[in-house]
N, C-alpha and C positions, 0 to 999 in steps of 0.2 A: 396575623401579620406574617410579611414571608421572610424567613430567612437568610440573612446574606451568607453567602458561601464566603470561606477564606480558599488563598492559593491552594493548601493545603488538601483540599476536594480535588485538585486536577489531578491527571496522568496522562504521559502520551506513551501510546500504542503505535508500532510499526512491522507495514510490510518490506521485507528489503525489495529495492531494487531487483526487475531482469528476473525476479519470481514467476512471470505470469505466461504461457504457451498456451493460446486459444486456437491453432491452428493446425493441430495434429492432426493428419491425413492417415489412415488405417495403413497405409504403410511405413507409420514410422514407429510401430510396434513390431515383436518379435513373433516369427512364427515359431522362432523354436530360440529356448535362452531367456533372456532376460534384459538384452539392448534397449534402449528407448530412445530413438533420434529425437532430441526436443528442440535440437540446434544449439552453435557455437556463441562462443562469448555471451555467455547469460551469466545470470550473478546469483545462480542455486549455487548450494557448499551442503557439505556433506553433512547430514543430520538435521537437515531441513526438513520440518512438517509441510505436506503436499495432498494435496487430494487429485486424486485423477477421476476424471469425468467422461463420458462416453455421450456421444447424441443419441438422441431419443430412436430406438428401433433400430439400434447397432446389435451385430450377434457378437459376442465373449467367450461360446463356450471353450473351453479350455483357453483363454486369453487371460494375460493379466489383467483381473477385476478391476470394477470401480472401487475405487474406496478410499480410505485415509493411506500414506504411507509415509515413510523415512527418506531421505536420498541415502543411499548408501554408497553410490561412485557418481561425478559427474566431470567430465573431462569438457575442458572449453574449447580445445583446438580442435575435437571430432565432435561436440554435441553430444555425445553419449551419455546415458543416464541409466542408472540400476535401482529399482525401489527396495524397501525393506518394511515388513508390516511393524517391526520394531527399531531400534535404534542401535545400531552394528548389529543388525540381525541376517537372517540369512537374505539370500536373494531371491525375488520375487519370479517365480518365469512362465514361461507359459511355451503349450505346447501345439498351438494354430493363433493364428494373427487373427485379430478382429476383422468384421466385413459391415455390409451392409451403411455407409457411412451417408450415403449418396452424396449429395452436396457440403452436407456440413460437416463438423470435424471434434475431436476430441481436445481437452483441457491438462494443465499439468500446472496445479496452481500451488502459492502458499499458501496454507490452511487457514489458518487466521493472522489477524495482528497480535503480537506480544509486547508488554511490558518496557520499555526502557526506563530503566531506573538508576540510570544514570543523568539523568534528567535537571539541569537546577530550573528552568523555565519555558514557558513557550508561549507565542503568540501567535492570533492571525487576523489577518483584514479583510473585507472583503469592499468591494468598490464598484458605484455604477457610472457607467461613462453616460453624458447629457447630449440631445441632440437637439441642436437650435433649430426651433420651428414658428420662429417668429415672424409676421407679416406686415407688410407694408401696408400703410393707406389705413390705419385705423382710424375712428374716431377722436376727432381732436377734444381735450378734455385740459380741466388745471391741472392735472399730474403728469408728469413723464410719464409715457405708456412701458410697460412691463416688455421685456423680453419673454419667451414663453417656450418651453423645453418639453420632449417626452426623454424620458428612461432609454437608456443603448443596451449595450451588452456592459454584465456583468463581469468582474474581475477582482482579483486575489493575489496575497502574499503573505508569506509567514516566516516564521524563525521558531528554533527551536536551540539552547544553549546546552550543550553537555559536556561534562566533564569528561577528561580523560583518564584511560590508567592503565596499570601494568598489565592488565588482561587484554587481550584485543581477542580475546573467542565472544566477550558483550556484545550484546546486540547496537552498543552506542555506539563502539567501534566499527562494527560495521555501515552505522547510518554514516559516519565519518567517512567512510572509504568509497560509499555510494555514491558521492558526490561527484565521481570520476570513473561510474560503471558506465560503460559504453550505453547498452541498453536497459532502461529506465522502467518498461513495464512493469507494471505490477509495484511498483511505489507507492506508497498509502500511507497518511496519517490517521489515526484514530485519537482524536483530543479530548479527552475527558475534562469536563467542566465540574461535571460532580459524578466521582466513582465512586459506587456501591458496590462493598464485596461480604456474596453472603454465602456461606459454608465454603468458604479457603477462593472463591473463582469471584468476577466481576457480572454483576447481575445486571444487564442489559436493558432488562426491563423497567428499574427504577435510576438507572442511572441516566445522566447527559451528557450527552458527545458531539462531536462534530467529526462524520469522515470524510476524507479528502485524497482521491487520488492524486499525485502531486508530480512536482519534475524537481530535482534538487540543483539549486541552480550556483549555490557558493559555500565553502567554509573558511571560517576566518580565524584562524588559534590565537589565543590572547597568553603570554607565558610572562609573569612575575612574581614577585620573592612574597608578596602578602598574600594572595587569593590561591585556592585552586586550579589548575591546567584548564582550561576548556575552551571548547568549541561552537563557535556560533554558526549552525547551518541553517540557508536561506532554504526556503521553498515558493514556489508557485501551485497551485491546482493544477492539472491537465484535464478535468473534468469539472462539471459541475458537482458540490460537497455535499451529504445530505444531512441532514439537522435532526437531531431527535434530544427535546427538550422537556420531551413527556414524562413523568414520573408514573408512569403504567402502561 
């Protein structure tokens, strides 16, 4: 017999907003320094997990690697970004600019989704639009003839409710404040239906989720003298979400 989950199995995971730079051109790394143009008004902050990616048959050598890193500075009005392999650690630099890029281009992403755990619920829909393809001149019969439909396009919306509090360096805070970042890239739900977490981390493998790139489209503050502060924020998908329901 299967077992019903309670709320209590869920969790949601997020990317913030204005995380994601797919378009890094071998010259918007440093030949010499530590610069990294990733462009202006994005919504990186400092001490952001990132991984920087490189396309396939780029040269590095002496360039800052691939790999995991920290923001360590990121200015919105120049685009300027400085990595760090630790968290206020030193700065990353390199001393020749990558080449070899041809057509495509290098990454500056958030590393994964995290925790909010300020979380009291979440929901999501997902919806398919009908397309009338019903035809005339049918056979006449004693029934009223059927109308007769295929499947459209696919569509989605969500909410997610979170309290508010005196810390705004949370990750909730920030879902709260994304709702008003210019650009939206790299916005992600990760909705856990049933989180497994085994040795202190969430086990991917036995757990189910639902991710979702998304666009954050409102928040709505609820404020009175019985309940908690919080925050209702809408979402939509901006992408197709994938499903993984497996338990292996």
């Amino acid at each position: 017999m299967a077992t019903v989950l309670s709320g209590t199995s869920g969790a949601l995971y997020y990317k913030p907003a204005g995380t994601s730079v797919t378009t890094l051109a071998a010259s918007a790394f440093p030949a010499s320094g530590g610069d990294i143009t990733v462009g202006t008004y994005l919504g990186f902050q400092v001490n952001d997990p990132v991984t920087l990616a490189y396309p396939a048959g780029a040269t590095t050598t002496n360039a800052i690697a691939a790999g995991d890193y920290y923001v360590l500075t990121y200015s919105e009005s120049t685009g300027v970004m400085t990595l760090s392999s630790t968290v206020g650690g030193s700065e990353e630099t390199a001393t020749a600019a990558p080449s070899g890029f041809g057509s495509d281009t290098a990454s500056i992403t958030y590393t994964a989704a995290e925790v909010v755990g300020q979380v009291r619920e979440w929901s999501f829909e997902i919806t398919r639009s009908e397309i009338d393809v019903t035809t005339i001149g049918q056979t006449v019969s004693g029934t009223a003839p059927f109308r007769a439909y295929i499947p459209g396009f696919a569509d989605g919306s969500g909410s997610a409710t979170v309290y508010t509090t005196d810390d705004d360096t949370l990750l909730s805070s920030r879902l709260i404040q994304d709702v008003i970042q210019r650009e939206q890239n790299g916005a992600t739900m990760k909705l856990y239906i049933d989180r497994i977490i085994s040795s202190g981390s969430v086990n991917d493998t036995t757990s189910r989720s639902i991710e979702v790139p998304v666009i954050l489209t409102s928040a709505s503050l609820s404020v009175n003298p019985d309940d908690g502060q919080s925050v209702e924020i809408a979402f939509r998908p901006s992408s197709a979400p994938s499903f993984d329901f497996s338990k292996s």
